[in-house]
MARKOLDO-163132 format. One line per 2 residues: number of its first residue (from 1); for each residue x, z, y of N, C-alpha, C, O. Coordinates in steps of 0.02 Angstrom, whole numbers, plus 50000, padded with zeros to 5 digits. Each point is the difference from the previous one (the first is absolute). Example, Ala and Ser with C-alpha at 12.3 -4.5 7.8 and 13.67 -1.06 7.14 Angstrom:
% MARKOLDO-163132
1) 50660 50390 49716 49955 50000 50059 50045 50000 50060 50052 50033 49999 | 49930 49931 50054 50042 50003 50059 49961 50037 50055 50025 50008 50055
This chain:
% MARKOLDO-163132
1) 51366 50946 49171 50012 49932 50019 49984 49993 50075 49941 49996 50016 | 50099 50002 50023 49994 49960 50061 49951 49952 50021 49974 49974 49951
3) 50003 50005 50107 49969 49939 50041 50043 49950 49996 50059 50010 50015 | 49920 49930 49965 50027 49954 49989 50026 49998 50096 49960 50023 50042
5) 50109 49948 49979 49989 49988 50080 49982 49917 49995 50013 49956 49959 | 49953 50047 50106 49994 49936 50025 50027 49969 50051 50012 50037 50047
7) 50004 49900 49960 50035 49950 50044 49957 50024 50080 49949 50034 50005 | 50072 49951 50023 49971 50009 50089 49954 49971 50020 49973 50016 50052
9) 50008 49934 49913 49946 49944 50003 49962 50024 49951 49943 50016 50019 | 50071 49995 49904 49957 49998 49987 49950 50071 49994 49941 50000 49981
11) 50094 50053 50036 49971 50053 50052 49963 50005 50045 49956 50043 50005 | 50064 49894 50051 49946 49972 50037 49945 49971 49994 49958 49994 50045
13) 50037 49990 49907 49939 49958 49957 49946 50043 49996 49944 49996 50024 | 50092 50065 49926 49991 50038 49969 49930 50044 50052 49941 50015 49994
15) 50105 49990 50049 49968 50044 50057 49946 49961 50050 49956 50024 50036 | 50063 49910 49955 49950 49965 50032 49946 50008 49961 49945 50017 50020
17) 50070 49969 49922 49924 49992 49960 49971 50074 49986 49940 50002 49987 | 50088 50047 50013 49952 50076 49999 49960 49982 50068 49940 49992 50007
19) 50114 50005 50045 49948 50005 50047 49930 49945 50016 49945 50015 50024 | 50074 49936 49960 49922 49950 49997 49969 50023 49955 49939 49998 50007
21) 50084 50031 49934 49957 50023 49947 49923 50069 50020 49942 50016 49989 | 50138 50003 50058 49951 50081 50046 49957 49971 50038 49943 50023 49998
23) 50072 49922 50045 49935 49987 50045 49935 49949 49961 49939 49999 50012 | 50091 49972 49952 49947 49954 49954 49940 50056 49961 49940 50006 50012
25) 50104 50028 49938 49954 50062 49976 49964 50028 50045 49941 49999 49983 | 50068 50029 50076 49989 50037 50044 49928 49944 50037 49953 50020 50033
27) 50058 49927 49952 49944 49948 50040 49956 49983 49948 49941 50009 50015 | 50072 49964 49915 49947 49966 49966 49998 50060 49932 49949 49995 49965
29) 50087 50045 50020 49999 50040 49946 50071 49992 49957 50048 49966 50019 | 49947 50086 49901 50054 50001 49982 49989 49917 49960 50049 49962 49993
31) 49887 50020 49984 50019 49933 49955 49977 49941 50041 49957 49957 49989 | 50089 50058 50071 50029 49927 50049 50018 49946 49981 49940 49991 49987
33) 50085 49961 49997 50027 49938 50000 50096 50022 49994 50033 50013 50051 | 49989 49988 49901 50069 49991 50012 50027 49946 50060 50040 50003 50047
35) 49918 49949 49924 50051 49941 50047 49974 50007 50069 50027 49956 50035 | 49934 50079 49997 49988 50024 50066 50076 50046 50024 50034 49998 50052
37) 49971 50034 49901 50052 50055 50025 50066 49947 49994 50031 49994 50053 | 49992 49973 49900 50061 49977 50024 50002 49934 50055 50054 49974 50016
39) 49895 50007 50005 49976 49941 50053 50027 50053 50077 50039 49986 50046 | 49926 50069 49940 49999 50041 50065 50074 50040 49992 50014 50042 50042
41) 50018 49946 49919 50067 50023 50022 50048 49946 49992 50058 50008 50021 | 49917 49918 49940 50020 49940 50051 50061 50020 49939 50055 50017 50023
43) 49937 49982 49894 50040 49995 49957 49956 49977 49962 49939 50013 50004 | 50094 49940 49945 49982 49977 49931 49974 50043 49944 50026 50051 49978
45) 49920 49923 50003 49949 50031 49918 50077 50009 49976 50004 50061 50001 | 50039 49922 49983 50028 50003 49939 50047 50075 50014 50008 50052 49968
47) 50023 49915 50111 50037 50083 50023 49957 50051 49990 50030 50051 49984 | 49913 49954 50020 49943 50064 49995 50003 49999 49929 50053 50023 49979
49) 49919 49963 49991 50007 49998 49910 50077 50028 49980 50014 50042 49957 | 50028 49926 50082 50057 50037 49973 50021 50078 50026 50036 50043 49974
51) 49937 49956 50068 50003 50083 50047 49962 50031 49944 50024 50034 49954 | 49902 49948 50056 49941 50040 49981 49973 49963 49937 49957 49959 50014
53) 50059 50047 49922 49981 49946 49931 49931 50017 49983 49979 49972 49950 | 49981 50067 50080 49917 50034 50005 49970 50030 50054 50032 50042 50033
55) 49914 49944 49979 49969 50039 50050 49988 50059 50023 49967 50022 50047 | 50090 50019 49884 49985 50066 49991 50080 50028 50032 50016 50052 50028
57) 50010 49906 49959 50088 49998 50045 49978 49999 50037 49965 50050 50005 | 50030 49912 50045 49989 50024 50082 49954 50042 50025 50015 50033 50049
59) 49899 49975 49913 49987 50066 50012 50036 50058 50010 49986 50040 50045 | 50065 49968 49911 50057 50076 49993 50017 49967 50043 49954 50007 50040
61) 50085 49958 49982 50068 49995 50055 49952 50025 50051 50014 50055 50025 | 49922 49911 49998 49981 50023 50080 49963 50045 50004 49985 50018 50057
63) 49981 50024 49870 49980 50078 49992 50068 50039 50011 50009 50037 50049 | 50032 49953 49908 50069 50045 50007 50028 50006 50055 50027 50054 50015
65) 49973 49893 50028 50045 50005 50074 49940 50033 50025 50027 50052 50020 | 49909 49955 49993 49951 50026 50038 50003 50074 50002 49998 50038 50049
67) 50012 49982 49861 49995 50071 49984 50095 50036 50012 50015 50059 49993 | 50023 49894 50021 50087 50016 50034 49965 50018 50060 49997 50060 50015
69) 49973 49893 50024 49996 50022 50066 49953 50058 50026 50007 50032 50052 | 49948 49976 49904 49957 50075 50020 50043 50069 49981 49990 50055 50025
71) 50059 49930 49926 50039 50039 49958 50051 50022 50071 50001 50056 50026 | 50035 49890 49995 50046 50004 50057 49955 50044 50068 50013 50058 50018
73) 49942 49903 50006 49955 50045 50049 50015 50076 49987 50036 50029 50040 | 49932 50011 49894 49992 50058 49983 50064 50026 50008 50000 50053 50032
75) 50075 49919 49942 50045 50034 50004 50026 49989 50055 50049 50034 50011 | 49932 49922 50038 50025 50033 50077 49969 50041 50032 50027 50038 50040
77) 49910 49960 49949 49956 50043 50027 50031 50073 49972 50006 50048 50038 | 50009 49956 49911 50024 50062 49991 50075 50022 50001 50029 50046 49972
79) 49990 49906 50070 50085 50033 50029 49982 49984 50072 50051 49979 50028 | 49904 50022 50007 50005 50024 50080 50012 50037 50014 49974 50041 49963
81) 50060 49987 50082 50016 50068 50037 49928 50009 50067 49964 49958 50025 | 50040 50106 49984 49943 50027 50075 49923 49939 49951 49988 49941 50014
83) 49993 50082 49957 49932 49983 49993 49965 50023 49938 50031 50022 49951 | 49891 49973 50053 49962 50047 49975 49991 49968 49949 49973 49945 49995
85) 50054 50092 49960 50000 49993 49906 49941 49971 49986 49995 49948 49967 | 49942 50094 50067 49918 49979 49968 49984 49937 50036 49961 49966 49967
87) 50053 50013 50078 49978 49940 50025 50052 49944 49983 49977 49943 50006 | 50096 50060 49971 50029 49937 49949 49942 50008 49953 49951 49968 50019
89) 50042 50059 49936 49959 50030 49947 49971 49947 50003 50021 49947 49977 | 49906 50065 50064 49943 49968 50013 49999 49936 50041 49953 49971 50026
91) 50106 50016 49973 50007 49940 50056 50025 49953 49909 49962 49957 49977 | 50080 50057 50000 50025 49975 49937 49934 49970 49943 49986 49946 49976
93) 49979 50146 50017 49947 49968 49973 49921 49949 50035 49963 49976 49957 | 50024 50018 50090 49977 49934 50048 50013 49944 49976 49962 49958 49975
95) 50118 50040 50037 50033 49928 49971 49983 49987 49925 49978 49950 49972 | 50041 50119 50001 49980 49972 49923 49920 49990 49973 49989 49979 49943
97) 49962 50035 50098 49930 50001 49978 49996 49934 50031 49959 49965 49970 | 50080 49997 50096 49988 49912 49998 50050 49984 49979 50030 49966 50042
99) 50003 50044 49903 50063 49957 49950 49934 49993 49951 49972 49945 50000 | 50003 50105 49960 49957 50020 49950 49925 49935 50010 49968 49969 49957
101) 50028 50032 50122 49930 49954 50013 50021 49940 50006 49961 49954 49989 | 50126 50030 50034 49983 49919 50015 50066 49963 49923 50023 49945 49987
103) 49981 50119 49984 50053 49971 49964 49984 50009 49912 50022 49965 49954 | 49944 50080 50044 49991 50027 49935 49959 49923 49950 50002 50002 49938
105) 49979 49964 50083 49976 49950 49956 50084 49940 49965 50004 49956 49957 | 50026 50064 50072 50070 49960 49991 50013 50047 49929 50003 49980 49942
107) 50005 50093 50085 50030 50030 49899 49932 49987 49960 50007 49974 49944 | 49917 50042 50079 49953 49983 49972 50007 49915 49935 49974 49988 49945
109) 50079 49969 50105 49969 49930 49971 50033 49979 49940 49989 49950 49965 | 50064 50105 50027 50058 49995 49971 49956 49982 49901 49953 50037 49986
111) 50063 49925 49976 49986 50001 49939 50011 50058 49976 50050 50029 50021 | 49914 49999 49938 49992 50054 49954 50064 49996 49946 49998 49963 49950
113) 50043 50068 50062 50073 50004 49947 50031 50073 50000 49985 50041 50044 | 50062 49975 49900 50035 50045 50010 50055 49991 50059 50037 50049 50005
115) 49969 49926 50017 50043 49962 50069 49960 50036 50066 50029 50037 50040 | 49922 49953 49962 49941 50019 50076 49989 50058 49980 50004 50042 50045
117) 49979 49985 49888 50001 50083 49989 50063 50022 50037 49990 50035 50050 | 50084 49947 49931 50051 50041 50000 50016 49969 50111 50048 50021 50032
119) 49925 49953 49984 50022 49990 50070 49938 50027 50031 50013 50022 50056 | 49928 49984 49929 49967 50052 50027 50034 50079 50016 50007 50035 50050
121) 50006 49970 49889 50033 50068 49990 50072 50008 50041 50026 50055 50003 | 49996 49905 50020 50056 49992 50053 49985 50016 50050 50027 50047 50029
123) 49919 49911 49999 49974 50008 50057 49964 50044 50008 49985 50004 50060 | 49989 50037 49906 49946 50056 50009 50041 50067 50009 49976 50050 50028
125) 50100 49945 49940 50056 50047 49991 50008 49997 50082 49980 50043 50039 | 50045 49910 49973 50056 49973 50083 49932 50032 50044 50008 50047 50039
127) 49941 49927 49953 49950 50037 50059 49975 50073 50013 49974 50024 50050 | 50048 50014 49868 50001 50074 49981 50034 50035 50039 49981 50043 50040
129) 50101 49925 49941 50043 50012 50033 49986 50013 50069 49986 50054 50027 | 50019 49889 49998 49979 49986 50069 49981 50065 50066 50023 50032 50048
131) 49889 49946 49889 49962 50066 50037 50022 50089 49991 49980 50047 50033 | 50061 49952 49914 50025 50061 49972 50038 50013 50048 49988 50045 50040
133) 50069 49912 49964 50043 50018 50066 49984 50031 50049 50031 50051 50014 | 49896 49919 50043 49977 50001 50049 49967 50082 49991 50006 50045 50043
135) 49957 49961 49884 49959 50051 50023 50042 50067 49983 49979 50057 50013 | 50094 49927 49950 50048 50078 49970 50014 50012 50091 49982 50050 50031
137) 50056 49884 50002 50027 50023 50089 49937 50037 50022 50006 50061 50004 | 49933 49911 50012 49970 50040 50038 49964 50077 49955 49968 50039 50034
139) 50039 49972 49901 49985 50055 49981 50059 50045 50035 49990 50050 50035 | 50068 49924 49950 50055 50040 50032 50001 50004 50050 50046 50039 50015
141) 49929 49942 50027 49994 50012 50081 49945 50049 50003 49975 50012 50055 | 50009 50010 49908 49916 50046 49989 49960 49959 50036 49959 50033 50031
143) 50036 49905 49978 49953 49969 50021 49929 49968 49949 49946 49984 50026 | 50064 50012 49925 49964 49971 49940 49979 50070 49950 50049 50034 49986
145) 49881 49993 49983 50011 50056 49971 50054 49955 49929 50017 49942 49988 | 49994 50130 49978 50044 49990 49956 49958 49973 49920 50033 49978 49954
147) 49895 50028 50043 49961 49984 49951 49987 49918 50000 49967 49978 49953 | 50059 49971 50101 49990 49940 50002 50038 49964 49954 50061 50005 49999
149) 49888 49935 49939 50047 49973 49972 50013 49930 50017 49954 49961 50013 | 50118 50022 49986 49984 49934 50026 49983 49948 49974 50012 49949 50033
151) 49960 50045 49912 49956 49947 49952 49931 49994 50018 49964 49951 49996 | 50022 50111 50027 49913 50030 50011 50011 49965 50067 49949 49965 49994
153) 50073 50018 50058 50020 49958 50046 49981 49944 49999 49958 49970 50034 | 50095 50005 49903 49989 49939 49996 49964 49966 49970 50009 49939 50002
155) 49925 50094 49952 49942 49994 49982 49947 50011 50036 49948 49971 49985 | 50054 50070 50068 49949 49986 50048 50020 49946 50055 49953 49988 50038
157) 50100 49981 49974 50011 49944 50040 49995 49944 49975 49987 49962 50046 | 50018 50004 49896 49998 49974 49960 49898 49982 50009 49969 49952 50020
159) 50017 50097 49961 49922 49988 50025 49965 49999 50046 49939 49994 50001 | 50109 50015 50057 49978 49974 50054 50003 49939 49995 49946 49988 49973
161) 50081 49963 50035 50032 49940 50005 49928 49953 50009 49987 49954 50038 | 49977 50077 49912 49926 49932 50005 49948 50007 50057 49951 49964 50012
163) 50076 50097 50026 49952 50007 50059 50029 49968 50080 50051 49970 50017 | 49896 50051 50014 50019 49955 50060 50063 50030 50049 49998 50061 49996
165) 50045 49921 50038 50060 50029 50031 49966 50062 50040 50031 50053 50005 | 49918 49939 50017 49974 50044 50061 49985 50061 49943 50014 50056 50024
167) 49966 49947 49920 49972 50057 49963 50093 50027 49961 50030 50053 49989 | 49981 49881 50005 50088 50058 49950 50023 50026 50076 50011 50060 49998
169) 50000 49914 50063 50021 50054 50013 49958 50082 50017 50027 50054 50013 | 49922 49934 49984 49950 50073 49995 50010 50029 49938 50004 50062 49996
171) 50001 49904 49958 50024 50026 49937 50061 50024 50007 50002 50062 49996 | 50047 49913 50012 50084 50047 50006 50001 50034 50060 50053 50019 50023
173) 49885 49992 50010 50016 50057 50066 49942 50053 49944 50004 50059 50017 | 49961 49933 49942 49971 50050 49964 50055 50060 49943 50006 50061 49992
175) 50020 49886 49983 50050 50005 49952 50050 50039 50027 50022 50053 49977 | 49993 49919 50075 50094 50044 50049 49961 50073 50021 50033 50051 49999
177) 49903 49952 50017 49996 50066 50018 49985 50037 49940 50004 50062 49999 | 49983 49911 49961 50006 50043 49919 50034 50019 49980 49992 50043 49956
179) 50078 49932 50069 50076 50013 49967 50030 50026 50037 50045 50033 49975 | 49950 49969 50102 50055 50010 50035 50013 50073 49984 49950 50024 49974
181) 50096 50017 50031 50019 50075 50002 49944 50046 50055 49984 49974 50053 | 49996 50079 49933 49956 50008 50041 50039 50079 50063 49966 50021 50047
């Protein structure tokens, strides 16, 4: 089954309200005030209710576009030409250890359903991917040894995330010299 399409407007809506949704969450938490978020994108409770019929709808919409856009990062990062495989790598995973710190309470807030099980598992796939991509190019460049997995990656970045910026990056300059090809 297809995406339902939407009218041009009400696309616009649509998009207005993820994005107040992103900066509202992002300012008071995930259990904000609905009617804050459609005030600040300057649309009606009812247009929001009809976009988003739960709080758990627009959580996904502005987790999902967040985890598109780290997803997108990784796969350009890994079709550059003239540049060093290990540092997209580690430049990719950076981004994803502050996606993980300033974003991870958004899939966190999500109600407990077989619904948030099966979109976890989406998203945990797309960021596999992701990092898989990054770390098969630079194994093939013999830049990365060939024993690196890229889950083990993303489980130690992942735990970075609760420390302070000044220590993850000492942490992924610990990590890159662990991996790099020697």
């Amino acid at each position: 089954m297809s995406p339902v399409k939407l009218r041009a407007d009400a696309r616009r809506n649509r998009e207005q309200l993820i994005e107040a949704a992103r900066e509202v969450f992002a300012e008071f938490g995930t259990q904000a005030p609905l009617d804050e978020i459609a005030r600040r994108a300057r649309i009606g409770n009812a247009t929001l209710y009809r976009h988003f019929p739960t709080r758990d709808d627009l959580l996904v919409a502005v987790y999902a576009e967040e985890v598109q856009a780290l997803r997108a990062a990784g796969l350009h990062a890994a079709g550059l030409d003239n540049t060093v495989e290990v540092d997209q790598l580690f430049e990719w995973l950076a981004a994803f250890v502050r996606h993980v710190a300033e974003k991870g309470d958004l899939a966190r807030s999500l109600e407990p359903s077989t619904r948030r099980s099966e979109l976890h598992e989406e998203w945990h796939a797309a960021m596999v991917a992701t990092v898989g991509g990054l770390v098969e190019r630079a194994q093939e460049a013999g830049a990365l040894r060939a024993d690196v997995d890229p889950v083990d990656l993303l489980v130690l970045a992942a735990g970075m995330a609760t420390a302070e910026p000044v220590r993850v990056k000492r942490m992924l300059q610990m990590v890159r010299r662990g991996v790099v090809a020697v």
